[in-house]
N, C-alpha and C positions, 0 to 999 in steps of 0.2 A: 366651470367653477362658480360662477357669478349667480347660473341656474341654482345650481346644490344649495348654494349659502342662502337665496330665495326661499326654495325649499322648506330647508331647517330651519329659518325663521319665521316660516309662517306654522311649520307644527309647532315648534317652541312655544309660540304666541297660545295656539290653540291649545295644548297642553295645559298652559300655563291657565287659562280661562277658566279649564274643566277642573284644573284644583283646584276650584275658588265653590265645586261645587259640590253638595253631599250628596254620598249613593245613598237613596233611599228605593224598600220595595226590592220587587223586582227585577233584574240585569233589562226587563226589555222596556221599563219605565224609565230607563238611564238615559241620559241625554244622548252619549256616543249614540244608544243604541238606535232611537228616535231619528237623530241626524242623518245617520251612514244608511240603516237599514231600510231605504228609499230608493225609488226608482234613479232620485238625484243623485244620491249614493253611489249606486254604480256609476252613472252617465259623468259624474267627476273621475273615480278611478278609470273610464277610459278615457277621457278627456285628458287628464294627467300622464296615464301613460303615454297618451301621443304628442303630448307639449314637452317631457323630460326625458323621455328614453324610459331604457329598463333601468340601468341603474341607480338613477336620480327618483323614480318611483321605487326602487325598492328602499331603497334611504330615509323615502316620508311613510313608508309601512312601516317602519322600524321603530322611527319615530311617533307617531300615531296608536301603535300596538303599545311601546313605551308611556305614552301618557295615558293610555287608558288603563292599564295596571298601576299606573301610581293613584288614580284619582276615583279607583274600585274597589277598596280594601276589601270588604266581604262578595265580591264574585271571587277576588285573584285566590283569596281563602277557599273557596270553595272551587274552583278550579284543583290547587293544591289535594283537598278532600279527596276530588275524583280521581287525581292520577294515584295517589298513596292506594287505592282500590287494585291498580297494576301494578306499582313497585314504589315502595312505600321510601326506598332511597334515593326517586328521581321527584319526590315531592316536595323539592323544593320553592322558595320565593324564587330564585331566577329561573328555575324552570317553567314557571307558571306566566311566568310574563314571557319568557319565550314561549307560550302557548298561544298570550294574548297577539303578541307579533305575528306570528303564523296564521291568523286567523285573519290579520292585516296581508299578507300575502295574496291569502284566499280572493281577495278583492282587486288585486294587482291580474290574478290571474283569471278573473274574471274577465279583463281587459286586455290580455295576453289572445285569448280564446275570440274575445270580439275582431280583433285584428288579422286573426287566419283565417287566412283564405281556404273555400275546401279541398279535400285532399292535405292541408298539411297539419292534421292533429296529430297525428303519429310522428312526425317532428318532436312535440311535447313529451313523446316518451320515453323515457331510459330502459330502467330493467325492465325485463317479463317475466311470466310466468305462471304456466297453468293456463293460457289462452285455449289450448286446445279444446277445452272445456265446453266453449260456448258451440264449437262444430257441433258437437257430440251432440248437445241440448238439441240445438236447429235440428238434426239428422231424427230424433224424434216426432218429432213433426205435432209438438204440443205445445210450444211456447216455451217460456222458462222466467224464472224470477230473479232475478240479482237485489242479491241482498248485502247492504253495507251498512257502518255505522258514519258517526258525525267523524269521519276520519279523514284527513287531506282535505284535497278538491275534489270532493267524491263528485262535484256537478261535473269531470271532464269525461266519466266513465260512458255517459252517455252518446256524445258526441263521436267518441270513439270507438263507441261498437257499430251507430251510425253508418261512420267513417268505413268501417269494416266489413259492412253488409248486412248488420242485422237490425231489424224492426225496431227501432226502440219506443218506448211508452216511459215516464217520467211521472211516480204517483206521488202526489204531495199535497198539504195540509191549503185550507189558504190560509193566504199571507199576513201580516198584520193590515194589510189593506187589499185594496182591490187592485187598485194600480197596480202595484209591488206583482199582485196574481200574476196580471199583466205583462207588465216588461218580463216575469221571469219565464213565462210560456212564451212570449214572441222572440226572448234570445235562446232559448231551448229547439223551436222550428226553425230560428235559423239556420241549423244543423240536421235538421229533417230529425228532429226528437220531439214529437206529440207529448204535450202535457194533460194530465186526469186529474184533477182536483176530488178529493176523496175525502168522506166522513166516517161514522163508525155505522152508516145504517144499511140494509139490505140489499138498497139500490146498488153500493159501489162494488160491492162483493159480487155482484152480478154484471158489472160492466167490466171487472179488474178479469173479471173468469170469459167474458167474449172477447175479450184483449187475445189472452193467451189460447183459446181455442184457435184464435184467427192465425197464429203462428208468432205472435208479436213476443219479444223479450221486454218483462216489467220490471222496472229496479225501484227499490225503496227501502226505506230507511229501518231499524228494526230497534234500536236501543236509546231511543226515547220514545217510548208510547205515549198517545197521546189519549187514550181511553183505558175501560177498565180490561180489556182483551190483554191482556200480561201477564207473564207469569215470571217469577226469579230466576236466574241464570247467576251461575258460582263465578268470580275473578279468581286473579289469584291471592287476593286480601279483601275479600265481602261479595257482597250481594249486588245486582243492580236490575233493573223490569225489563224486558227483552218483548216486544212484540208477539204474541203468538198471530198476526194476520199473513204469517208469508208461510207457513205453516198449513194454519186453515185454507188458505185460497190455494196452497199446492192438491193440497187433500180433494177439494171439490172440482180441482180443475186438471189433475192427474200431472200438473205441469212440475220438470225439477226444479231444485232450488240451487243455486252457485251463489257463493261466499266470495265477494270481492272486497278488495280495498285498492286505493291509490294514495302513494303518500310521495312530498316532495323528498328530493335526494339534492345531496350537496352544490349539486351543477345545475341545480335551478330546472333539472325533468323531470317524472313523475314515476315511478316505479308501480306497475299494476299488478295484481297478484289473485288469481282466479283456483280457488281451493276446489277437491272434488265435487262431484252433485252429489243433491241428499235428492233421495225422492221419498217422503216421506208414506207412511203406511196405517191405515187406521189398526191400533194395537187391540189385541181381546180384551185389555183392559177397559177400554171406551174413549170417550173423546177426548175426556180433561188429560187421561193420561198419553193419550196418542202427541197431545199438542205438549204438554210440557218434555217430553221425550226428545221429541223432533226439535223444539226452540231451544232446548241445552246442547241440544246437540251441531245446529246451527252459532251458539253462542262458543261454542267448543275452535270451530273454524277461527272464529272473527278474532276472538280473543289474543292470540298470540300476537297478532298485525296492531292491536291497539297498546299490547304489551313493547313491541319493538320500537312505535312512535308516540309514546304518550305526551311530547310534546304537537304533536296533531292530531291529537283529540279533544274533541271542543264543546263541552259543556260544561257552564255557568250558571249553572247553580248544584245542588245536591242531588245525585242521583242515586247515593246509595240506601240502599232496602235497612230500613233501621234494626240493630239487633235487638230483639225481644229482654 
C-alpha cells in the first residue's frame, strides 16, 4: 500500500506540474510528449514495472494517461474528432482519455515484453483468430506483408510471429531521434525482429521487395501516411489517408497482404486477429486505379477492428480528409 500511495503521489505531483502548462503546436512538441517519448521513457516504464509490480504500474498509467488529457485540451479534442470518424456515440470526453490512458498501457507493455523470457509471448495472448493465415502466406513461398493501423500494441505482433516461426522484418519511419531509432531496433532484435528504417524513395522500395523475396514476413503501419503516396479510404463517418505503399510493394513483389490487429482485452491479454489475404492485381484500369482499389479494400478489413476498439486507437491530432 505504502508503494501505491508513493506512486499516486508522485503522478499527482507530476500531473499537477503539466497543468501549469499550455498545449501549444503540435501533440509531439508537448512536453509529455518530449519527456516519455525517449529511450529514458521506456527504460522508466521498465524500470517501474520491476520496482512496483503489474498492478501498482498500471495505476501510475492511469494516472499519467489522466493528467495528460487534462493538461491537452486540443489533442484530447481531437482525439474525440478521430473516433466520432468510427462512432460518432463513443466520442466522448471520457472516452478520449480513456484513449489517452491506453496509450499509457502501451508503455507498461512495453515493459511487460522486456521481462519475457523467450518462448513466453504467447502467454500474452488471449483470443485468436484467423492465424492460419500466416501458414498459408509462408506455404507461398513470397514473403507477405502485415498490415495494421496505430491500434493496441501493435509492436507485440512482431515478437510473436517471431515466436512462432516466421521471419520477421519491422518497417518504420525514424524516430524523433536517433537514439529513440536505436533502443527501438535493439528491443525489436531482442526478439529476433530486424528493424528497416524506410523513406518514401526508391532505395527502400527495393530493399522492402528483397525482404519479401527472401521469404521474410514485413509488417507496417498503413493509416497515417507519412508522404504523398495516399489515397482516401471511407470509415463509417468520413474520410481518412490510408497508405497506398503495402499495396504498391505487394504489386512489385507479388507478395500477399494480411490485415492484422491486436487489441488489449479486459484480463490484461491481447486478442490477435489476422483477416483473409488480399493479393493484390494490377487492374486494366492502370496503376492509380489498381492502388486505390486494393488500399480500400485493405482499409475494408482494418476497419471493423478500429470500429470495435476505438478506444485503442491512437491518433492525436486530425486525421480526417476535409469535406470539400
Amino acid at each position: 500500500m505504502a508503494a501505491f500511495v508513493l506512486v499516486l503521489v508522485v503522478g499527482l505531483i507530476l500531473g499537477g506540474r503539466l497543468l501549469l502548462l499550455r498545449r501549444q503546436g503540435d501533440y509531439k512538441n508537448a512536453a509529455f510528449y518530449k519527456v516519455l517519448y525517449t529511450p529514458v521513457g521506456f527504460q522508466l516504464a521498465i524500470f517501474g514495472r520491476r520496482l512496483f509490480g503489474r498492478w501498482i504500474s498500471e495505476r501510475f498509467c492511469e494516472v499519467s494517461g489522466l493528467a495528460y488529457a487534462l493538461t491537452h485540451a486540443s489533442t484530447l479534442a481531437a482525439i474525440q474528432r478521430n473516433m466520432a470518424l468510427l462512432d460518432p456515440s463513443k466520442a466522448t470526453r471520457s472516452h478520449a482519455i480513456r484513449n489517452c490512458i491506453t496509450q499509457g498501457y502501451n508503455f507498461l507493455e512495453f515493459a511487460e515484453l522486456w521481462l519475457k523470457k523467450k518462448g513466453e509471448i504467447q502467454g500474452m495472448i488471449g483470443e485468436q483468430s484467423g492465424l492460419e493465415e500466416f501458414a498459408k502466406a509462408q506455404a507461398l513461398g513470397k514473403g507477405c506483408i502485415l498490415v495494421t493501423g496505430h491500434l493496441g500494441f501493435f509492436e507485440l505482433g512482431g515478437p510473436l510471429l517471431a515466436e512462432l516461426g516466421f521471419p520477421m522484418v519491422t518497417l518504420t519511419l525514424p524516430e524523433p531521434s536517433e537514439a529513440l531509432t536505436q533502443w527501438r531496433s535493439e528491443f525489436r532484435l531482442r526478439w529476433g525482429v530486424r528493424t528497416l528504417v524506410v523513406g518514401g524513395d526508391a532505395f527502400s522500395a527495393v530493399e522492402i521487395t528483397r525482404e519479401l523475396r527472401s521469404g521474410t514476413f514485413v509488417a507496417l503501419l498503413a493509416d497515417r501516411p507519412f508522404n504523398e503516396h495516399s489515397v482516401p479510404v471511407p470509415l463509417p463517418h468520413g474520410e481518412i489517408l490510408f497508405s497506398t505503399a503495402p499495396v504498391m510493394v505487394s504489386l512489385l513483389s507479388g507478395a500477399p497482404i494480411i490485415p492484422v490487429g491486436l487489441t488489449l482485452q479486459p484480463d490484461g491479454k491481447h486478442r490477435v486477429e489476422a483477416r483473409p489475404m488480399i493479393t493484390p492485381k494490377w487492374l486494366p484500369e492502370g496503376r492509380e486505379a489498381s492502388l486505390l482499389h486494393f488500399t480500400q479494400k485493405l482499409a475494408q478489413e482494418l476497419t471493423p477492428m478500429f470500429v470495435r476498439a476505438p478506444e485503442q486507437w491512437h491518433h492525436f491530432s486530425d486525421i480526417a480528409v476535409p469535406r470539400p
